[in-house]
DOPA-701636 format. One record per residue (C-alpha): residue in three letters; x, z, y. Coordinates in pm, 1 decimal, padded with zeros to 6 digits. Each point is the difference from the previous one (the first is absolute). Example, Ala and Ser with C-alpha at 12.3 -4.5 7.8 and 13.67 -1.06 7.14 Angstrom:
BEGIN
+-----+----------+----------+----------+
:  aa :       xx :       zz :       yy :
+-----+----------+----------+----------+
: ALA :  01230.0 :  00780.0 : -00450.0 :
: SER :  00137.0 : -00066.0 :  00344.0 :
+-----+----------+----------+----------+
***
This chain:
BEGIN
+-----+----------+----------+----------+
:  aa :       xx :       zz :       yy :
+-----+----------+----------+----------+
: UNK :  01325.3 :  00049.5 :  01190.9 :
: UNK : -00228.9 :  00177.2 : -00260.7 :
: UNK : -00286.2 : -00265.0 : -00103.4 :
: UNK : -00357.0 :  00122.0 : -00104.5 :
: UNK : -00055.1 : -00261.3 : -00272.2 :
: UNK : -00404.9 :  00050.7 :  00025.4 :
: UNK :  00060.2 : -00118.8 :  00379.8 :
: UNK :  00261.2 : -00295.6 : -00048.1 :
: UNK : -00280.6 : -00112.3 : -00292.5 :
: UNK : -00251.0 : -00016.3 :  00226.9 :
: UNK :  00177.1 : -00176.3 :  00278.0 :
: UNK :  00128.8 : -00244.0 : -00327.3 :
: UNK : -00383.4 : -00057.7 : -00028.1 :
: UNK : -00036.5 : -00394.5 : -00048.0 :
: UNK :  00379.9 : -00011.0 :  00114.9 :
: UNK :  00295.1 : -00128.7 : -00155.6 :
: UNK :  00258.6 :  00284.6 : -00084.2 :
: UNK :  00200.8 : -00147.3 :  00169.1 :
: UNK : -00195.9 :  00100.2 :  00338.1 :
: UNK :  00120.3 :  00361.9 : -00057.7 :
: UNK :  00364.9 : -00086.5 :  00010.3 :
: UNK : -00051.9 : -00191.5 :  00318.6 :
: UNK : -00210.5 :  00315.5 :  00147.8 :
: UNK :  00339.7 :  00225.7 : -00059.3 :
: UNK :  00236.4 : -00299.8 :  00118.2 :
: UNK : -00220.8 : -00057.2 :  00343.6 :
: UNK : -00001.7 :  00364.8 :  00048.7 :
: UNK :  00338.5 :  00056.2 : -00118.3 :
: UNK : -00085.2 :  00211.3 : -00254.7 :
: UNK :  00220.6 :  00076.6 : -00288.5 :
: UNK : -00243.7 :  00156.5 : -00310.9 :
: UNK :  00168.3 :  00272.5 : -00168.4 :
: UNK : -00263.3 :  00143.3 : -00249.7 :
: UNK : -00352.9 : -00109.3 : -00048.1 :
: UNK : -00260.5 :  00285.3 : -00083.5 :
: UNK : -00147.2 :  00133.7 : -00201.7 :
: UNK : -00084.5 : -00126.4 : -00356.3 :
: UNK : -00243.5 :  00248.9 : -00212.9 :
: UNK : -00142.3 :  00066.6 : -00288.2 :
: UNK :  00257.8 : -00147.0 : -00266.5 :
: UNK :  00111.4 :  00350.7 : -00134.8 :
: UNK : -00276.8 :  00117.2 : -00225.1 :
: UNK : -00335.4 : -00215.4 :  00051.7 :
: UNK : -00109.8 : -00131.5 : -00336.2 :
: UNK : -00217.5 : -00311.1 : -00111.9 :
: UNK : -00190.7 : -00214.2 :  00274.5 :
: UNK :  00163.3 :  00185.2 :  00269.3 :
: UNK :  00334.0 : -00039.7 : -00124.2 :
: UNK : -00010.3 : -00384.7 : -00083.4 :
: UNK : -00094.4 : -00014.6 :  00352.4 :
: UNK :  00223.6 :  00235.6 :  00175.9 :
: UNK :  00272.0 : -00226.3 : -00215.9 :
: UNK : -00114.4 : -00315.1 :  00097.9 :
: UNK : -00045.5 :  00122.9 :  00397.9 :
: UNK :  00366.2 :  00123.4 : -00022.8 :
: UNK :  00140.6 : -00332.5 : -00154.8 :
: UNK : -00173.3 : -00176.0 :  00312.3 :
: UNK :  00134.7 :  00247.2 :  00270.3 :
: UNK :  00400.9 : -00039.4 : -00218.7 :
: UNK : -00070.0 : -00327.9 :  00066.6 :
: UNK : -00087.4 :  00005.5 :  00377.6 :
: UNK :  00281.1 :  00242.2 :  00060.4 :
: UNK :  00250.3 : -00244.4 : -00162.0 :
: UNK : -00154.0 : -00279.9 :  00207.5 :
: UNK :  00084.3 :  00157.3 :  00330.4 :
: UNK :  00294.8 :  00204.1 : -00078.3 :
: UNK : -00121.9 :  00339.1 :  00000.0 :
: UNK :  00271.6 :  00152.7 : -00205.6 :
: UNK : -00181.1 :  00363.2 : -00107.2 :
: UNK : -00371.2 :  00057.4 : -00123.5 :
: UNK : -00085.9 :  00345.8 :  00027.9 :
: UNK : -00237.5 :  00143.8 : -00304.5 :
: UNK : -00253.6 :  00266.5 :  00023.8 :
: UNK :  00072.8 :  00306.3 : -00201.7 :
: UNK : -00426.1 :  00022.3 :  00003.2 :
: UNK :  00009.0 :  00199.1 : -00321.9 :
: UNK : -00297.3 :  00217.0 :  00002.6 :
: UNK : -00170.9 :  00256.3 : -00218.5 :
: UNK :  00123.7 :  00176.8 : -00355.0 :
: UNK :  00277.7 : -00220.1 : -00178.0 :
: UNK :  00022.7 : -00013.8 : -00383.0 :
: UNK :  00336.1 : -00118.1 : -00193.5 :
: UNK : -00165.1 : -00368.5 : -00047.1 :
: UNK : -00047.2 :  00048.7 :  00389.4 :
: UNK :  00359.1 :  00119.3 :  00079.7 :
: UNK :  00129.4 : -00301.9 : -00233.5 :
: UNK : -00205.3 : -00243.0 :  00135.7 :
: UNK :  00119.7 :  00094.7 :  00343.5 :
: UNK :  00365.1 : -00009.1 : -00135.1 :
: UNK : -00053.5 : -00350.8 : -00123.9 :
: UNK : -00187.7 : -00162.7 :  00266.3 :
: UNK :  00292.5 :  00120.2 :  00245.3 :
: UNK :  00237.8 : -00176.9 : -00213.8 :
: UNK : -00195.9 : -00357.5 : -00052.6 :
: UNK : -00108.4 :  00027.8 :  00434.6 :
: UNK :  00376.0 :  00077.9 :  00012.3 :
: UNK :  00119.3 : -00261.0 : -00232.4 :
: UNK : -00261.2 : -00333.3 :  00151.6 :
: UNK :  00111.2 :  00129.6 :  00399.4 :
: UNK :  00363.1 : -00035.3 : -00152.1 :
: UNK : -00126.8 : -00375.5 : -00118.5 :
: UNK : -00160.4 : -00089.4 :  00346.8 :
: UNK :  00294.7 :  00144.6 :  00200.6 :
: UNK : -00170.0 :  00291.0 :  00153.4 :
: UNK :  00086.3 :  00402.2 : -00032.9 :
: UNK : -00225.2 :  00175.5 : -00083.7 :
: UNK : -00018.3 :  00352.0 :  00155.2 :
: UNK : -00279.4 :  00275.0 : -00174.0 :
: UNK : -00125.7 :  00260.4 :  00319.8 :
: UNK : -00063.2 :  00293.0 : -00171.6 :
: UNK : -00335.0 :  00201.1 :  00125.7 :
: UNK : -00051.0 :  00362.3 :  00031.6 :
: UNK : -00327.2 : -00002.3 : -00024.8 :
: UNK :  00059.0 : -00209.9 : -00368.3 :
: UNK :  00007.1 :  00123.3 : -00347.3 :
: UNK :  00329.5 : -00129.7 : -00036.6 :
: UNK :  00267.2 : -00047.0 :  00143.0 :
: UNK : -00088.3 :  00265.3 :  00269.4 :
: UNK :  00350.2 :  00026.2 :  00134.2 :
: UNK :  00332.5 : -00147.4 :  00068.6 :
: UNK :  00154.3 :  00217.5 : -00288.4 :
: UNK : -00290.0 : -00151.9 : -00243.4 :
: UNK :  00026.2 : -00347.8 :  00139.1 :
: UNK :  00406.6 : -00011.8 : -00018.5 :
: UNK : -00024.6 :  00102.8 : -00347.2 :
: UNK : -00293.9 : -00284.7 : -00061.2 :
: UNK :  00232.0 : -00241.4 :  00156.9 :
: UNK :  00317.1 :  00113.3 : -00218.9 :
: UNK : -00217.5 : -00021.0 : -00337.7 :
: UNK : -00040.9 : -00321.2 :  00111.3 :
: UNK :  00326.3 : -00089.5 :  00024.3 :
: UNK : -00083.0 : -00352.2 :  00219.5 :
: UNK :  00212.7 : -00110.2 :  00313.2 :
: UNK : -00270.6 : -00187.0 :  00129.3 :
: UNK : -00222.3 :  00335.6 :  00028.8 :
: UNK :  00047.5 :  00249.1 :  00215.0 :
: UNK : -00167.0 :  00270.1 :  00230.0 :
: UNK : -00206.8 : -00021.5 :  00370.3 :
: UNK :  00011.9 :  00262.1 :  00183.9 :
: UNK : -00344.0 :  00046.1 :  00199.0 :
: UNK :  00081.1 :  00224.9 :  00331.5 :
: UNK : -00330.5 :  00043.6 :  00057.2 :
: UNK : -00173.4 :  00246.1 : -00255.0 :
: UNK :  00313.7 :  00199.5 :  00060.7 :
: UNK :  00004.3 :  00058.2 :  00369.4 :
: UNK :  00205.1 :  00308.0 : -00037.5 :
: UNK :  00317.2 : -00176.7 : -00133.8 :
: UNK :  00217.3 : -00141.3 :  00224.0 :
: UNK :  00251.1 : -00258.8 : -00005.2 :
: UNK :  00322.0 :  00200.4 :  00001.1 :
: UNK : -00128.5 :  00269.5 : -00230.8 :
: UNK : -00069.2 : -00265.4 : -00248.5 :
: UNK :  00328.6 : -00149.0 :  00060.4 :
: UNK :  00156.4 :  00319.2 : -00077.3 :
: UNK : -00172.8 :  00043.7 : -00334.3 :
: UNK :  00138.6 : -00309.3 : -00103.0 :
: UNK :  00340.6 :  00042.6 :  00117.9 :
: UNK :  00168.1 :  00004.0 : -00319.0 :
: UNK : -00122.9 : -00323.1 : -00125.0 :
: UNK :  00159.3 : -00353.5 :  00111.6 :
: UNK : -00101.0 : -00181.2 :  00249.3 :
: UNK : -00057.0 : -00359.8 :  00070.5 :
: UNK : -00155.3 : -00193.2 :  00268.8 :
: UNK : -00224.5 : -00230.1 : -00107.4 :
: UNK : -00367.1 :  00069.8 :  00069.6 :
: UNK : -00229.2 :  00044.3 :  00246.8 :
: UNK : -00167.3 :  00301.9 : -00100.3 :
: UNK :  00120.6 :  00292.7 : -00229.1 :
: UNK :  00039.8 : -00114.1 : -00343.9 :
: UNK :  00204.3 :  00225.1 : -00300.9 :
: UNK :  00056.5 : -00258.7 : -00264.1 :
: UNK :  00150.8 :  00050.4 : -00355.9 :
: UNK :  00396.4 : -00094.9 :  00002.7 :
: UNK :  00220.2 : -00126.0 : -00255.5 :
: UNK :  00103.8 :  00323.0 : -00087.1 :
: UNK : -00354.5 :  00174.6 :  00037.3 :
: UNK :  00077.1 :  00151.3 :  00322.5 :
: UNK : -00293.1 : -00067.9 :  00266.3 :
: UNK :  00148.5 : -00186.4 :  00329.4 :
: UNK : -00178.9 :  00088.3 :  00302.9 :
: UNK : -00032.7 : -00323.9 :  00178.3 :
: UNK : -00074.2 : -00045.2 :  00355.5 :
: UNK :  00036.0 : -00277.0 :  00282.9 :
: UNK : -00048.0 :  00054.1 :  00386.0 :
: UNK : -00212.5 : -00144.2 :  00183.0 :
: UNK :  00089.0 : -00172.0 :  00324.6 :
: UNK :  00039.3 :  00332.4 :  00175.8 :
: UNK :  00210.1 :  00142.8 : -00297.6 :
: UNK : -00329.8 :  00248.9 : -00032.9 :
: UNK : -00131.5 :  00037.1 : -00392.5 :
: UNK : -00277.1 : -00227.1 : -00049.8 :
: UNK : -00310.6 :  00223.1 : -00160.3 :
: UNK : -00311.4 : -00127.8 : -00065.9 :
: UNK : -00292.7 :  00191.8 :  00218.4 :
: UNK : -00361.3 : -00046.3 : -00018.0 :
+-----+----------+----------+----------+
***
């Protein structure tokens, strides 16, 4: 299950967080991403500090109740500049870096309609500059209603696979190869996230 953070904060509303992870267990729900985490890529001054300090509390709520995977907005709009580019480049690595510390993945959905990364091609080589295991890649079905499962699958059919998550992920390997990971749902279907 796919958790909309702004929701699961406003049911924790004056709530222990511990109230969340007995929501999932009465419904047995197992959380397998929590979404979606923005503007930590290029914001500067006030905004930054607190986009920062908002993430920190949401790495800490996902760590609470087990949600292995926080999913980050690629929301970079309008003209980039090398300091831009750079600061981009180094915010993915400290996000990257403090999910690693909490115990969370951290997976960057890239956004067509973005300045960068626009595509999986910019995003995988984001991701491989990167260099982290803990960061990896969301796949959002829904801007792209024209791909389909299989198609996709066949892209990627060169590269390793692994089951492990519960949405697409590539993720930088050991040996800089991506690894297209993917676990089934109950019905064995891929689980995509729709709006």
């Amino acid at each position: 299950m796919e958790v909309w953070l702004g929701h699961a904060e406003e049911y924790l509303d004056g709530k222990p967080t511990e109230a969340l992870r007995e929501l999932f267990l009465q419904n047995d729900c197992g959380p397998v991403a929590a979404t979606i985490q923005g503007g930590l890529l290029t914001s500067q001054v006030d905004a930054r500090r607190e986009n920062w300090a908002h993430f920190e509390k949401r790495l800490a709520l996902c760590s609470a109740v087990t949600i292995p995977t926080l999913i980050l907005a690629g929301d970079v709009h309008g003209p980039l500049g090398p300091e831009d580019l750079g600061r981009l480049s180094a915010s993915l690595v400290e996000s990257a870096k403090r999910a690693a510390d909490a115990g969370v993945r951290f997976a960057l959905e890239f956004d067509a309609r973005a300045s960068f990364p626009t595509n999986l091609q910019s995003a995988v080589a984001l991701i491989e500059d990167v260099g982290l295991p803990s960061l990896g890649i969301c796949l959002h079905w829904f801007p792209f209603p024209w791909v389909q499962a299989n198609s996709l699958i066949c892209t990627f059919s060169h590269r390793r696979w692994s089951h492990s998550f519960s949405y697409l992920m590539l993720q930088t390997s050991q040996e800089k190869w991506p690894v297209m990971q993917i676990e089934f749902c109950q019905q064995r279907g891929i689980h995509h996230r729709s709006n």
